[in-house]
N, C-alpha and C positions, 0 to 999 in steps of 0.2 A: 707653882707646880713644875718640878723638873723634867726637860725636854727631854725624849728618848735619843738616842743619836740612830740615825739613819745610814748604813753604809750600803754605796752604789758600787755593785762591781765594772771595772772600766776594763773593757778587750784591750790584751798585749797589741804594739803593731803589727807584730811579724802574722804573715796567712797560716801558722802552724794552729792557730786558736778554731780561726774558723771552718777547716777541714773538721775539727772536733767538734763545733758546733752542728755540725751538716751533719756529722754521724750522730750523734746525742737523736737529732730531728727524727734520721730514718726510724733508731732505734724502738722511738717512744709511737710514730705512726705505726711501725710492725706490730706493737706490742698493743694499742687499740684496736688493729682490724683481727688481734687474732682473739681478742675477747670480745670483738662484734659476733665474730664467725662462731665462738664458742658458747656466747648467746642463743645466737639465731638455732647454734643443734642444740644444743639445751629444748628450746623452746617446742622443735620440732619431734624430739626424743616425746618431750612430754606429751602432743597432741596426741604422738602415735599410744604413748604409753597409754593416759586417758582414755582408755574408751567405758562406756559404760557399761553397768553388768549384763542387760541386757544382750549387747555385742561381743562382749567377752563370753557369755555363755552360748551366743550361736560360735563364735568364730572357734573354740574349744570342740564343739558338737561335729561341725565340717570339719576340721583335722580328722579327729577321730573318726567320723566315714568314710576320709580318704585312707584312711589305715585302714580301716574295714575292708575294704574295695580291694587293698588288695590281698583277703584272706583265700585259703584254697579252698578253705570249704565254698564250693558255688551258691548253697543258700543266704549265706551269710554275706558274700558279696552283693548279692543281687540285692537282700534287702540293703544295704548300706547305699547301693547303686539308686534304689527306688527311694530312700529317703534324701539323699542328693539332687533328685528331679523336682520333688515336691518344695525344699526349699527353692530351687531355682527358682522354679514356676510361680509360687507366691509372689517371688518378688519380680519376674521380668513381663508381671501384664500392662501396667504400664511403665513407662521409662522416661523419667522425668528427669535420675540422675542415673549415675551407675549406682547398682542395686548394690545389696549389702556382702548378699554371697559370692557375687561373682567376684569382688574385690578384695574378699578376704579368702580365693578358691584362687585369687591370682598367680601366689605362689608357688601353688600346690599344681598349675599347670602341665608341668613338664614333669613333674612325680605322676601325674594321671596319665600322662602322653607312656611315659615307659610303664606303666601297667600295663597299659594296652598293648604294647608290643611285646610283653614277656606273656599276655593273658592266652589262654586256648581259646580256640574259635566254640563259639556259644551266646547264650540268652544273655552274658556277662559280658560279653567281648562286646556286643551289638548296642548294649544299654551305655556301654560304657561309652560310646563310640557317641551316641544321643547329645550328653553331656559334654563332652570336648569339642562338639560341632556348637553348642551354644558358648562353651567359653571362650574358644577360637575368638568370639567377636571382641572381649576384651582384652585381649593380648594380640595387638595390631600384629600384622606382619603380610608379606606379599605372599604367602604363599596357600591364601588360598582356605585354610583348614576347617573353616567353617561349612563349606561346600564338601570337600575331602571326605569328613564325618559324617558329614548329614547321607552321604553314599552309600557312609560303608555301616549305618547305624540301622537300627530297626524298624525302618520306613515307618514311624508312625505318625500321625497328624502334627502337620508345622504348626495351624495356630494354635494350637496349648501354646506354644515358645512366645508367642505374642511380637507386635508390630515388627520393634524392631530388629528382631531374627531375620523375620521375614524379608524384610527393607536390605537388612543385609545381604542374605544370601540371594536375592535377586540381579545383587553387584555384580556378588561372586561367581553368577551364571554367566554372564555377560561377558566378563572378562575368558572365562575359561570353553564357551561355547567358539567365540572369535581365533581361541588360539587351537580348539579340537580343529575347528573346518580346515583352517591353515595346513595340519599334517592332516587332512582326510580320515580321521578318525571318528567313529561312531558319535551321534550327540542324543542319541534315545534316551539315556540313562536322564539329561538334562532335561531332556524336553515332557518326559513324566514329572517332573518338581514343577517346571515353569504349567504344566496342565493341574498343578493342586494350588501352583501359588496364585494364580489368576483371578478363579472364583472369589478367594478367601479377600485378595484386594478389592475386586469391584464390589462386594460385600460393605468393605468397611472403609467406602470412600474415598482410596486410594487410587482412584482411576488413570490420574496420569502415568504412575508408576506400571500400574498395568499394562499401560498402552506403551511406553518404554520399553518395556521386558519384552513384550511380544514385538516388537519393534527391532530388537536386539540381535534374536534368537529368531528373525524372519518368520514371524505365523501369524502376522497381524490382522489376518483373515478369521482367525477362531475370537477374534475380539466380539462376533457378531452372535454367537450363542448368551454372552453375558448381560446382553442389551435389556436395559428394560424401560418405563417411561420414566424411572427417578432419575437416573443416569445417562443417558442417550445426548440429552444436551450437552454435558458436561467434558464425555468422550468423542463425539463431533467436534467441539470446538477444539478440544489440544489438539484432533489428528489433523483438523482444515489447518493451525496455526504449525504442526510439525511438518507437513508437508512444503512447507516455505525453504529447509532446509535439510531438505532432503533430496539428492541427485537423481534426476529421470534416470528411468522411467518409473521408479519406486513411488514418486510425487505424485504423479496418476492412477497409480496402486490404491494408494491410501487414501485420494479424495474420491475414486470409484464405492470405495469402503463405507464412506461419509456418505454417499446415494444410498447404496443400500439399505443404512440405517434407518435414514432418513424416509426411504420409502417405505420399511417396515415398521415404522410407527408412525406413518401418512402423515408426513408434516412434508408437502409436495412442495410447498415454495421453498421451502431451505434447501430441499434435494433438487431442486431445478439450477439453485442459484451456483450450487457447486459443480454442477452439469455443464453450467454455462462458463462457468471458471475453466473446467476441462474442455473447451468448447469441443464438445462431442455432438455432431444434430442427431445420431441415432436415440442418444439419453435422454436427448430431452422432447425428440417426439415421443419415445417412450413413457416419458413424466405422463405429459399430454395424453396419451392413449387411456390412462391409469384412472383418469379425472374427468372424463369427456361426459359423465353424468351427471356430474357435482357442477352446477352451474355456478356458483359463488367461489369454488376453489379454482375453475376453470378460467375466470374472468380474472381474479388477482396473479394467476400466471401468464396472463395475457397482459397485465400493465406490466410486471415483471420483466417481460423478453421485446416489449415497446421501451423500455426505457435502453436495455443493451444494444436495439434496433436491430433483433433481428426476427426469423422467422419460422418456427417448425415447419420442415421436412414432413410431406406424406402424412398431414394430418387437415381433416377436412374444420378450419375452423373459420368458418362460415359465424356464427353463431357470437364470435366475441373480434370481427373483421374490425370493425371502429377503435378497438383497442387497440388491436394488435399494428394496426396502419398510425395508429398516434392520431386519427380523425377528431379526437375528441378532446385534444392535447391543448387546443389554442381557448376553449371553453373553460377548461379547468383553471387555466393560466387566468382568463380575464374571471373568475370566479373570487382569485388569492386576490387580483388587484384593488375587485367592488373590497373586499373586507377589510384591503389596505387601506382604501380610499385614497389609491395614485395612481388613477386614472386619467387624472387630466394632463394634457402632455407638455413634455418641459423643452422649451428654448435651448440651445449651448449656451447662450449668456445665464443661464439660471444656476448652472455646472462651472459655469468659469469662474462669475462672481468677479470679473476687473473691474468692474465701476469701486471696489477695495483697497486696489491698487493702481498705480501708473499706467498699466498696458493698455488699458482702455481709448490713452488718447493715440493708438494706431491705425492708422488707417485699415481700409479695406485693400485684401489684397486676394488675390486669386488660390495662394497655396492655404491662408488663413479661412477663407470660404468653404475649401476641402475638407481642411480640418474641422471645420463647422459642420459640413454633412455627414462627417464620418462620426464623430460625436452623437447628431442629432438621433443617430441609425442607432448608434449603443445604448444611449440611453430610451430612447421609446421602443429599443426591439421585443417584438410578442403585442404590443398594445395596439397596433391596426393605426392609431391616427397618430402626428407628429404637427406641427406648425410652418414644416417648412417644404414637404413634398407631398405629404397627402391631404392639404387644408381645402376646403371644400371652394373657398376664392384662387383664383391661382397665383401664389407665389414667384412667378417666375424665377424661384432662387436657383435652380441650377444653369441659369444665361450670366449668372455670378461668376462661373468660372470659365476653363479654360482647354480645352481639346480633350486630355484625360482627365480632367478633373472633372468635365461632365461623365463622364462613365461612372465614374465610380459615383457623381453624386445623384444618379439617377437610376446608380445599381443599389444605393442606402436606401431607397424605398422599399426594397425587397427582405429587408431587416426589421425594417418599420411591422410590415403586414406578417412577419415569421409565424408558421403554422395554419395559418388561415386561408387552407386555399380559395372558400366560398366570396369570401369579403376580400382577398389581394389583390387576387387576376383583374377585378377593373380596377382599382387604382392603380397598375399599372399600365394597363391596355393605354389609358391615353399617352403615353409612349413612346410606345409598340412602334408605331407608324409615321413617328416625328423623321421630319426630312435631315435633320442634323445626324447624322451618322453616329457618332461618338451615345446621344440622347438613346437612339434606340438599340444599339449596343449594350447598353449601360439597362436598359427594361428585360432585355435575354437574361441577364448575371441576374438580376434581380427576381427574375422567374424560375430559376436555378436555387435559389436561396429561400424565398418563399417557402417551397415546397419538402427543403432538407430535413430530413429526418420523418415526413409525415407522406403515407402512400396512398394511393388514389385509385380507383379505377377505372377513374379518365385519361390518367396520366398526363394529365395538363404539359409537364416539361417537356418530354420526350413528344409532344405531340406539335406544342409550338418552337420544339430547340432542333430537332432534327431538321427540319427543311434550311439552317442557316449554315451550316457543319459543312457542305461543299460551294458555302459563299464563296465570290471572287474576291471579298473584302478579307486580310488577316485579322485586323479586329474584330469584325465581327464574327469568323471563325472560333476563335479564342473566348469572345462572348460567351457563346452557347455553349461550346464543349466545358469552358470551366463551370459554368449552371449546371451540364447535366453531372458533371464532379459532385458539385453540391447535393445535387436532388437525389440521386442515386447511390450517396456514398454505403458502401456496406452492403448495398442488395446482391450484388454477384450475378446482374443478371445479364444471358449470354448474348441479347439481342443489339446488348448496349455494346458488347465486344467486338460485334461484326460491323455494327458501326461505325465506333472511333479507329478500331486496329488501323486500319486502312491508311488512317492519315499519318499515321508512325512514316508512312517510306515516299512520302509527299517530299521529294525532296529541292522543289523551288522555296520551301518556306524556310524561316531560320530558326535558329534553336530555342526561340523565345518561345514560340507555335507547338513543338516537339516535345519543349519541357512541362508546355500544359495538358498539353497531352496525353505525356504520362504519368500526371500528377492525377488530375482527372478518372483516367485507367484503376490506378493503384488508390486510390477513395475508393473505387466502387468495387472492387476487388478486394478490398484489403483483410488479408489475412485466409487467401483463398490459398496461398501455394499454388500458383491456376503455370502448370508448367509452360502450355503452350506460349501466355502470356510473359511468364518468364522468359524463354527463348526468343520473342521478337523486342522483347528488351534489349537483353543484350546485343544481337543482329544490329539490333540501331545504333547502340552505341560503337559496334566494330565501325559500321558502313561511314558514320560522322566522324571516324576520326578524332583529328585535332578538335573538330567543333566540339567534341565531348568533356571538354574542360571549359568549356565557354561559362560564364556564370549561370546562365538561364538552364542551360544541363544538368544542373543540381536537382532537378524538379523531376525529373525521366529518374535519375539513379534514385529518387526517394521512392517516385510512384514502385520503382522495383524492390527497394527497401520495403515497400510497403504490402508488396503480396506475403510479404512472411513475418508482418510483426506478432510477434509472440509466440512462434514457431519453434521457438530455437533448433534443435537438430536438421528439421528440414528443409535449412536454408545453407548446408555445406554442398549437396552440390551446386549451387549457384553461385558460391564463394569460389568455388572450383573451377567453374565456368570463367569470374571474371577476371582471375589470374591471366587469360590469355590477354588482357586490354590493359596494354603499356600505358608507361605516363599516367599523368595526373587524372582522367577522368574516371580509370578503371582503377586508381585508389583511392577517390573519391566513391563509387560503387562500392568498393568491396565495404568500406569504412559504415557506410548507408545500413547495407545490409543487414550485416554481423550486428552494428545496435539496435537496429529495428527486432530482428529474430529474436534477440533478448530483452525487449522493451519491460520494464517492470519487472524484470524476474530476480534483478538484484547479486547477478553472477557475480562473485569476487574475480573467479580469473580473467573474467572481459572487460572487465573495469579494467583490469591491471594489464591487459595487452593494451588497450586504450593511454592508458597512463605512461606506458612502454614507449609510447609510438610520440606521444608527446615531447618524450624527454629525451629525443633522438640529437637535439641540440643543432638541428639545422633553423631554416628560416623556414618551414613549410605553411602554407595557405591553409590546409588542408589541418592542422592542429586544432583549429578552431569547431572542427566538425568533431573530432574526437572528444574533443570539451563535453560538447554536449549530448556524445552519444553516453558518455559516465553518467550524463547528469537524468537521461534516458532509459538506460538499466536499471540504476539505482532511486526510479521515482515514486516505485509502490512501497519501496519499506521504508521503514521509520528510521531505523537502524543507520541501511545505507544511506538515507539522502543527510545523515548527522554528518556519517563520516564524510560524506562530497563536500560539507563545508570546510572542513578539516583539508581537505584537498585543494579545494578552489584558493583557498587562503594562501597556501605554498607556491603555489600556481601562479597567482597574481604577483607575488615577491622575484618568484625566478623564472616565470615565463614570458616567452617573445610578442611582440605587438597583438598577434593574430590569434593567442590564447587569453587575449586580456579581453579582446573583442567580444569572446564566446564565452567568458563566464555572468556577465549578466544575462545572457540570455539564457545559461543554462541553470543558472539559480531561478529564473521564469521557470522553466520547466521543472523546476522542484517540484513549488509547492503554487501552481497556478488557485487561483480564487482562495490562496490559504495566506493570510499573512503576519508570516510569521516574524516575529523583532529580532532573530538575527538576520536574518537575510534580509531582511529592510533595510537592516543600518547599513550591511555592505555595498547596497543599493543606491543608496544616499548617499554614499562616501565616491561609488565611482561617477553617478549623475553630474559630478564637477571635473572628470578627468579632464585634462588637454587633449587625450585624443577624442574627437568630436565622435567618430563611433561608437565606443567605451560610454562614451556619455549619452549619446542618443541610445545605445542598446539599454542603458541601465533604467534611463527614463521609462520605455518600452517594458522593462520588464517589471519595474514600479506597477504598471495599470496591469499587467498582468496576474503578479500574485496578489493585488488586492480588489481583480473584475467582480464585479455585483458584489462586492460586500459593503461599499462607503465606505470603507475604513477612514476613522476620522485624522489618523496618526499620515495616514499617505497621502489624504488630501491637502492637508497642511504643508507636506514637503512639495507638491505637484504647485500648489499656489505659488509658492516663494518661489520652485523653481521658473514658473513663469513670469517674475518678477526679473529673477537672476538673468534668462537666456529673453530678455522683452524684444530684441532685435534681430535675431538669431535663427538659423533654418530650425533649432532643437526646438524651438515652442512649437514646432506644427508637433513632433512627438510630446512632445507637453498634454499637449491637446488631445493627441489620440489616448493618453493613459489617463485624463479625466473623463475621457467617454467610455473606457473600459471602465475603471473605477466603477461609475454606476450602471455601470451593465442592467438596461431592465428596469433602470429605479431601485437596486439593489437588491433585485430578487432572483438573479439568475447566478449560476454558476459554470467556470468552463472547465471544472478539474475533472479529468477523467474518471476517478475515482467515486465507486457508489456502492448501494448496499451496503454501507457501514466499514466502509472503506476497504472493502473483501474484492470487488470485481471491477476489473477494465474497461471501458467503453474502447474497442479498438479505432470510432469511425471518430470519437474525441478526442484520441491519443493522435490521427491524422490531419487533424486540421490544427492542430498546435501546431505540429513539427513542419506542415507547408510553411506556418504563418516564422518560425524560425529557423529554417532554411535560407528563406526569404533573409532575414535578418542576417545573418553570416553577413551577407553582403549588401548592408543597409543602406547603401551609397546608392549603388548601383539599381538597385530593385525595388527596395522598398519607398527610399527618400524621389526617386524619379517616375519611370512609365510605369513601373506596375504595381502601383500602391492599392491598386484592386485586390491584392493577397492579403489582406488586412482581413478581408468578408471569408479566408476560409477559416477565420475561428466558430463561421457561424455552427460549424459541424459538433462543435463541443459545448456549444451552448443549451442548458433544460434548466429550468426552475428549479432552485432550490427550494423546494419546498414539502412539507408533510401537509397530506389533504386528504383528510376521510370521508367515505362513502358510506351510504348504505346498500344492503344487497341488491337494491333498484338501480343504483348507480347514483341516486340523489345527495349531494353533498348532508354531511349528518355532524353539525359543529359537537365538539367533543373536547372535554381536560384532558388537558396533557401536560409531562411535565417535560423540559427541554433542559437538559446539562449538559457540562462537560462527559466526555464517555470514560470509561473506567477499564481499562484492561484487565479481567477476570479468568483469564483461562489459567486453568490446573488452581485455582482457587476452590477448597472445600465444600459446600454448605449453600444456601444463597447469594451469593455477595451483592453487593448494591452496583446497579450497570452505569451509572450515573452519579455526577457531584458537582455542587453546586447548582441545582437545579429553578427553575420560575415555572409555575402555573400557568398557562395559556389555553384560548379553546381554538381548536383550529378552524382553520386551514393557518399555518404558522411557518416562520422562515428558520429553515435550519443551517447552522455553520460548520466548516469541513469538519471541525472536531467532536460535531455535538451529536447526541444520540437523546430520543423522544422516547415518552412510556407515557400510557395511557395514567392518568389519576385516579380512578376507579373503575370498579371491575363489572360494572355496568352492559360493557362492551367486549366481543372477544375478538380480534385482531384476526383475522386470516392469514397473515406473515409474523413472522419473530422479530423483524427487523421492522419499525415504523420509519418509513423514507420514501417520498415518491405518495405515490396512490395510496392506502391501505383501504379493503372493504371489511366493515365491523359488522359483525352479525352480533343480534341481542344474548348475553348471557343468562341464561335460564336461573342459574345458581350467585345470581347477584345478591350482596350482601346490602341488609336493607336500610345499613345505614347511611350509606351511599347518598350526594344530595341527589343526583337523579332518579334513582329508587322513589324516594321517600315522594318526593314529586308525584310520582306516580301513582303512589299508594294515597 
């Protein structure tokens, strides 16, 4: 077979070929993309050409009307006009896509726009005016014409136009109401649509939008004629969640709003709880007044304002006093434990678990005994008996330690006995009256602690703490006044002020004396704005001087910080005031202050003066107090405490020693009893710093965000690290963050945060920030004399717990289901408030994230929120398939 010959063309050398080559290349690429390009309109020519007959016989029809439209004879127009609306209207009731008219009407816009402006004024001009206000929405543009039209048309009913007209032009109110007010020009014209659009949304489920609009256009006040029991819940919740971001004093507008509602369809605990958000006392004796007959609604607003501790104002409530004083708080407490069955009490060695590791062959040591009593306090607090101070043989364990370290381990009893005043006062009393100084110093603090948070009308504290308050001893001075700190935090009451004041101007004692002082003061005050109190604040700090920088002074500028946490406004003139106090002690004050006034409110610009003040690029002490006044603001929202991780991160990279010190402790302050896996691992990473504070605060702040939860993941890191630090002053903080860790046996919690994470505890937020004030200077205060600041977390400490009642007050075990909680506001319909949920009966342990719902409907809640107490009254209209029902039947 004969071979074909193959000839290979071979390029000349010379580069005159391959310019020709290059050009050939571009040639043949231009000449493909322009038969891509000539495809792709081809293709597109034809989808438009294609359309079906159908749509070719509307889109022919609406040409033809809009030629109609603009005929002189006025009957003719008008019908061409009325046949234009009805196609409209077919198609824009719902809007799923853009409809078919408006799209093929697109064109023909600006043909209808100049009719209108050549048309005479009439029933034509106005109709016509209808329709360009609905087509306006398809033909984007800034100016508005949708509203323009709908003005100047024939005011007749928006919802014929359907949702989203409406949805529309409620924009285009918004925008153009903002810019009427601006020139001072009339907004009636708007605020007649926004009084037709309103109805028509809460109608049809669009309530957020409603409460927007009226929002917008300032009248969020007529929100309250549209109320009814299908929707009320729904508009509650956006306006309590929009008030987050909204600038006082608008923000107590709008939850004043949420009472009313709330009262006008008598759901009193949800109107109390927002009452108590506004902390207003006239509202919420008010509430109270409202209910004083309704004995079961009366009593669940009495565990309500026991759990926030505090008290209606001018209302006689004799009747529900056990509640309201927390009397019955330590009963409840040992109720959850019988049903835990961990009652029996645990050793430190049961928490430490070193017979697992090495550390075990350590001797006994005096500061390791401390840590053992401090321990022994966190873990059995609320449970009345422990093994090592209240055992019915006597222990002699606190002759274990050593000068201070009897105080504080003889003031962990008072932890032990928490709430119980019946059953504490003699385990303490043998004490009382020990010849060793430090012993019965250490029974004062602990009778102080006992009784915090729960009132009496014995008044056991003030009645054994008063006569030691002009001892010649300063310890024991300091004893008792920080006890009645404790026992009194948050009453505001006046007799305690004419007591302690006095010692402010004591001026043989030293700042240690002063700073508890006014630590003490500002717990039992806190959040009063109490002026006169404020002015001999300050006075002290002028008359001390230099001593007002002293480290122990931090505790006087907090107690002042602390008359106005959560105040915000109220606290410039006292910023004003402390401009006149040079030097470091009076910008350590103002620094106090200013975060305290904004505690949780989550201010961006005080964050950012904070952050400002940081990044001043000096060496200042005082950086570290700003650390955590951020960490302070931004600890209620979710939001902010993301971005403060985003912060602390940069912060840790390019800030100075005394900034590195204060963000573990102000990641504690995040997310206290919450623990959360980023902020653990940060935790963990700085637990091995080289600086030994860095690393003792991180420790610290380890048992902090994981107190009474067990967290299996932190006690794992707390073992190892007491493995790591076996010889080291850091295991006594080792020590203290596994006796937080079980806080209680893991049923207590210290995160301020309650009612479903909606309200502050102010006297909880106070006993944090002593217990990390303290810390700034861990050296100093914490690691040596006065590790007794440890016991003011007891202020923040209550059960975490859901426990139901019956209208008797009788525990009444009940299904329930506990999940993750689900954010639901401006969601339509029912939504589910919960995910990932378990079946449990209570009395049950709930976690910062988790939210409870009854499992049938057996039972009717007397609150919205299950948290804390709930009393269940029988449902009448129980469904009978129900397993309790059926029981029944």
């Amino acid at each position: 077979m004969p071979q074909k010959e193959v000839t290979i063309p071979v390029p000349a050398k010379g580069g005159s070929n391959k310019e020709e080559d290059k050009k050939d290349k571009k040639d043949t690429e231009e000449k493909n993309n322009n038969t891509k390009d000539n495809k792709k309109d081809k293709k597109k020519d034809k989808k438009e050409e294609t359309l079906s007959p159908e749509d070719e016989k509307l889109k022919n029809d609406l040409e033809l009307l809009v030629e109609r439209s603009r005929d002189e004879k006025e009957e003719i127009a008008l019908a061409a006009l009325d046949a234009l609306k009805t196609e409209i209207r077919s198609s824009t009731s719902s809007m799923t896509s853009v409809p078919k008219p408006l799209k093929f009407l697109r064109n023909h816009y600006q043909t209808l726009v100049d009719i209108y402006k050549n048309s005479k004024e009439g029933k034509a001009k106005t109709s016509l005016a209808d329709i360009l206000s609905v087509l306006a929405m398809a033909n984007g543009n800034d100016e508005r014409d949708t509203l323009k039209y709908k003005l100047l048309g024939s005011g007749e009913a928006i919802a014929s136009w359907g949702h989203e007209y409406v949805k529309h032009l409620a924009t285009e109110i918004g925008v153009e109401y903002d810019i009427k007010k601006e020139e001072n020009q009339s907004v009636e014209d708007l605020l007649k649509l926004v009084d037709e659009i309103v109805p028509f949304q809460m109608t049809h489920n669009a309530e957020p939008e409603a409460c927007d609009l009226l929002l917008e256009v300032e009248q969020i006040s007529k929100i309250f004629q549209f109320i009814d029991e299908n929707n009320y819940s729904r508009v509650c919740l956006y306006l309590f969640k929009c008030s987050y971001y909204v600038p006082g004093p608008d923000d107590i507008n709008i939850l004043k709003i949420c009472v009313e509602i709330y009262i006008k369809m008598k759901q009193y605990p949800d109107a109390l709880r927002v009452a108590m958000k506004i902390s207003d006392p006239e509202l919420i004796t008010e509430i109270f007044k409202l209910v004083e007959n309704n004995k079961s609604i009366l009593q669940q607003l009495g565990f309500l304002v026991a759990r926030q501790k505090i008290v209606p104002d001018n209302f006689n409530y004799d009747s529900i006093s056990d509640i309201i004083n927390n009397s019955k708080l330590s009963e409840y407490f040992m109720n959850l434990a019988t049903d835990l069955d961990i009652r029996e009490p645990k050793l430190p060695e049961d928490i430490f678990q070193s017979h697992l590791d090495s550390t075990s062959a350590i001797a006994d040591s005096a500061r390791m005994n401390l840590a053992s009593s401090f321990v022994n306090a966190f873990v059995n607090a609320g449970f009345g008996k422990d093994k090592l101070m209240t055992a019915e043989e006597d222990t002699k364990w606190w002759f274990k330690n050593r000068e201070l370290g009897i105080l504080s381990t003889v003031a962990s009893t008072g932890m032990v006995v928490l709430w119980d005043i019946d059953g504490g006062l003699t385990k303490i009393d043998k004490f009382l009256y020990s010849q060793e100084k430090h012993c019965s110093n250490g029974a004062l603090m602990a009778i102080g602690m006992l009784t915090s948070g729960v009132r009496s009308e014995m008044d056991p504290a003030l009645s054994l703490l008063a006569e030691h308050i002009n001892s010649s001893n300063t310890g024991t001075r300091i004893s008792a006044i920080f006890g009645l700190g404790l026992a009194y935090a948050g009453t505001q009451r006046q007799d305690l002020m004419s007591l302690l004041s006095p010692c402010l101007d004591d001026d043989k004692e030293k700042m240690e004396f002063i700073g508890i002082v006014g630590l003490a003061l500002g717990l039992i005050f806190i959040g009063s704005c109490d002026p006169e109190l404020s002015t001999l604040f300050v006075q002290t700090l002028i008359q001390r001087g230099t001593a007002a920088s002293e480290s122990h002074a931090r505790f006087l500028h907090l107690g002042l910080g602390l008359l106005y946490l959560g105040k915000q406004d109220a606290a410039e003139l006292a910023l004003e005031t402390l401009k006149a106090i040079e030097g470091k002690g009076g910008e350590y004050a103002r620094l106090t202050v200013e975060a305290c006034a904004y505690a949780g409110t989550g201010n961006v610009l005080k964050v950012q003066n904070m952050l400002h003040f940081c990044s001043d690029g000096q060496e200042n002490p005082h950086h570290g107090l700003a650390v955590l006044s951020i960490a302070l603001i931004a600890m209620g929202e979710e939001l902010g405490s993301d971005m403060c991780l985003r912060m602390f991160d940069h912060l840790l990279q390019k800030g100075n020693v005394h900034i590195k010190r204060a963000i573990p402790l102000a990641l504690g302050l995040l997310s206290p009893s919450n623990p959360r896996i980023a902020i653990m691992d940060i935790l963990s990473k700085l637990s091995h710093d080289n600086d030994p504070e860095v690393a003792q605060g991180a420790i610290l702040s380890l048992g902090l965000i994981g107190a009474g939860t067990n967290n299996a993941r932190i006690g794992g890191m707390l073992r190892a690290l007491a493995v790591f630090y076996g010889k080291d002053v850091h295991l006594f903080f080792v020590r203290i963050a596994q006796g937080l860790l079980h806080l209680g046996k893991g049923t207590m919690t210290i995160n301020p945060y309650h009612s479903d994470r909606t309200l502050m505890s102010p006297v909880a937020v106070g006993g944090l920030l002593a217990l990390l004030h303290a810390g700034l200077d861990i050296k100093n205060i914490l690691s040596t004399q006065s590790h007794y600041l440890f016991f003011s977390i007891v202020c923040s400490m209550y059960p975490r717990m859901l426990m139901t009642l019956d209208e008797d007050l009788k525990p009444l075990p009940v299904s329930v289901r506990v999940g993750q909680s689900v954010d639901i506001v401006g969601l339509a319909g029912k939504p589910k408030t919960i995910t990932g949920f378990q079946t449990h009966t209570t009395p049950v342990l709930l976690g910062y994230n988790e939210r409870a719902e009854l499992a049938t409907d057996d039972y009717i809640p007397l609150t919205n929120i299950l948290e804390g107490i709930v009393i269940l009254k029988p449902n009448p209209n129980a469904s009978v398939t129900s397993p309790l029902a059926s029981k029944k039947n």
